[in-house]
C-alpha positions as semicolon CSV with decimal commas, in nm:
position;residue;x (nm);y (nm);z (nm)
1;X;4,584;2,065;4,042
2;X;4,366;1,777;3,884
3;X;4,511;1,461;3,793
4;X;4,311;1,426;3,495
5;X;4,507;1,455;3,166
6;X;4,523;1,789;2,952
7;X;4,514;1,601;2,604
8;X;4,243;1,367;2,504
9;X;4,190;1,184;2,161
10;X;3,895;1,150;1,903
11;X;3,973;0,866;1,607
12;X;3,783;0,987;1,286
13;X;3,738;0,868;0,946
14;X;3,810;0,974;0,684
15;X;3,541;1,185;0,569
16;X;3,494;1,278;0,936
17;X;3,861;1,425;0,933
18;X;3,817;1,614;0,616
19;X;3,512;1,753;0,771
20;X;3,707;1,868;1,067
21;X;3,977;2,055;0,846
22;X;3,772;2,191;0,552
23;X;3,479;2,382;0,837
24;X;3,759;2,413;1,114
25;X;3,506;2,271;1,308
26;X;3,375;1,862;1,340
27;X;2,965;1,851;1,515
28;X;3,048;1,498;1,596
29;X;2,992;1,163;1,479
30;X;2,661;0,980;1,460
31;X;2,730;0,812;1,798
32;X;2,823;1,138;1,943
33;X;2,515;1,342;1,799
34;X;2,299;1,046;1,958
35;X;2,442;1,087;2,295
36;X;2,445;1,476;2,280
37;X;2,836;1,490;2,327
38;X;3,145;1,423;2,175
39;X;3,283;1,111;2,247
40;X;3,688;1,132;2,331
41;X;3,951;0,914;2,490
42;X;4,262;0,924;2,730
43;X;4,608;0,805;2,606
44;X;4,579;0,493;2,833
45;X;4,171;0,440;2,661
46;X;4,275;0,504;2,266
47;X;4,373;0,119;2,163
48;X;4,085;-0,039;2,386
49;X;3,846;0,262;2,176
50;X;3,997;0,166;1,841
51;X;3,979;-0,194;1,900
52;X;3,655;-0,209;2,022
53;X;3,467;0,063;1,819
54;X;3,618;0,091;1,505
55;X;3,799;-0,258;1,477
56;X;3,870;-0,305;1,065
57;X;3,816;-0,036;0,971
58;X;4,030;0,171;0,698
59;X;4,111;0,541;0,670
60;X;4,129;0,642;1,037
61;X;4,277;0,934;1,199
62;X;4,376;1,014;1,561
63;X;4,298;1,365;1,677
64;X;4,473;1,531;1,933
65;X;4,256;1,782;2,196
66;X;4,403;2,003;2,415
67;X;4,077;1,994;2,700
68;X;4,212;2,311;2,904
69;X;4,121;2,514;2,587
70;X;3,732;2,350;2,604
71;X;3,708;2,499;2,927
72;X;3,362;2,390;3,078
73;X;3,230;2,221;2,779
74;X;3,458;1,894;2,925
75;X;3,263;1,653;3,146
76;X;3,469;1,367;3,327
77;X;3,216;1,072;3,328
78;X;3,206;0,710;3,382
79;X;3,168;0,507;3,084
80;X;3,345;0,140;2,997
81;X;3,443;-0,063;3,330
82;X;3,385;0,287;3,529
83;X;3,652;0,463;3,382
84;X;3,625;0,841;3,353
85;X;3,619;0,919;3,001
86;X;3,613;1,296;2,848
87;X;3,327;1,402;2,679
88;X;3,259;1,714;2,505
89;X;2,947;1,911;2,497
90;X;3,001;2,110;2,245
91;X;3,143;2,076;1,859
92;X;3,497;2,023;1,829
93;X;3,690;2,321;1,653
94;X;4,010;2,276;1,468
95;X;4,165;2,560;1,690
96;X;4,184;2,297;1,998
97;X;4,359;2,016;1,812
98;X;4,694;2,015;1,881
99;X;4,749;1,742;1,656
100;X;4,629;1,487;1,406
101;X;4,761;1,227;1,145
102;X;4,632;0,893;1,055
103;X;4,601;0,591;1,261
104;X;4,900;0,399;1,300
105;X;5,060;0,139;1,575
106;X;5,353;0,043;1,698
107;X;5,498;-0,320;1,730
108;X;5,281;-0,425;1,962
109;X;4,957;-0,321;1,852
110;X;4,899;0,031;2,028
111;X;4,764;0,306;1,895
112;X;4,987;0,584;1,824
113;X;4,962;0,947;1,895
114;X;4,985;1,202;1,622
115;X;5,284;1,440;1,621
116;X;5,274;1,790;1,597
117;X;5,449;1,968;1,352
């Protein structure tokens, strides 16, 4: 049994997002179709990624990815600091998110995870 987590998260805009539910599927965004992979983040990475790539923006939205159902297409690799970030190399279909709503935080500045249902 792996200790890596089952759920990672992708932060899109909002044009990104509407992308993702109007083709049911999202090819990435331009960072991720330079780098040949989708760019995604644990739990414990999403406010450091927020702050640090996407820091005033407006119109965000946190998507939820369950990685089991990716299979093989998810690649542990070392990124920021060394951390092992997941990337996926393929697109991202709607049928993996398990959940997604627009960026919010709690009172003390983290990044909130969407809620299913």
């Amino acid at each position: 049994m792996s200790d890596l987590p089952a759920v990672a998260y992708k932060v899109l805009t909002g044009p990104q997002m509407a992308e993702l539910e109007d083709a049911r599927l999202f090819k990435g965004a331009p960072i991720d179709l330079a780098d040949g992979y989708i760019h995604l983040s644990t739990l414990t990475q999403l406010t450091e990624t927020v702050d640090k790539h996407f820091a005033g923006q407006r119109d965000l939205h946190v998507v939820a990815v369950d990685l089991e159902a990716l299979g093989d297409a998810v690649k542990w690799e070392p990124s920021r600091g060394g951390q092992l970030f997941p990337h996926i190399y393929t697109d991202l279909p709607l049928n993996v998110v398990l959940a997604y709503g627009p960026l919010e935080r709690d009172a003390d500045g983290n990044v909130l995870t969407p809620v299913a249902g």
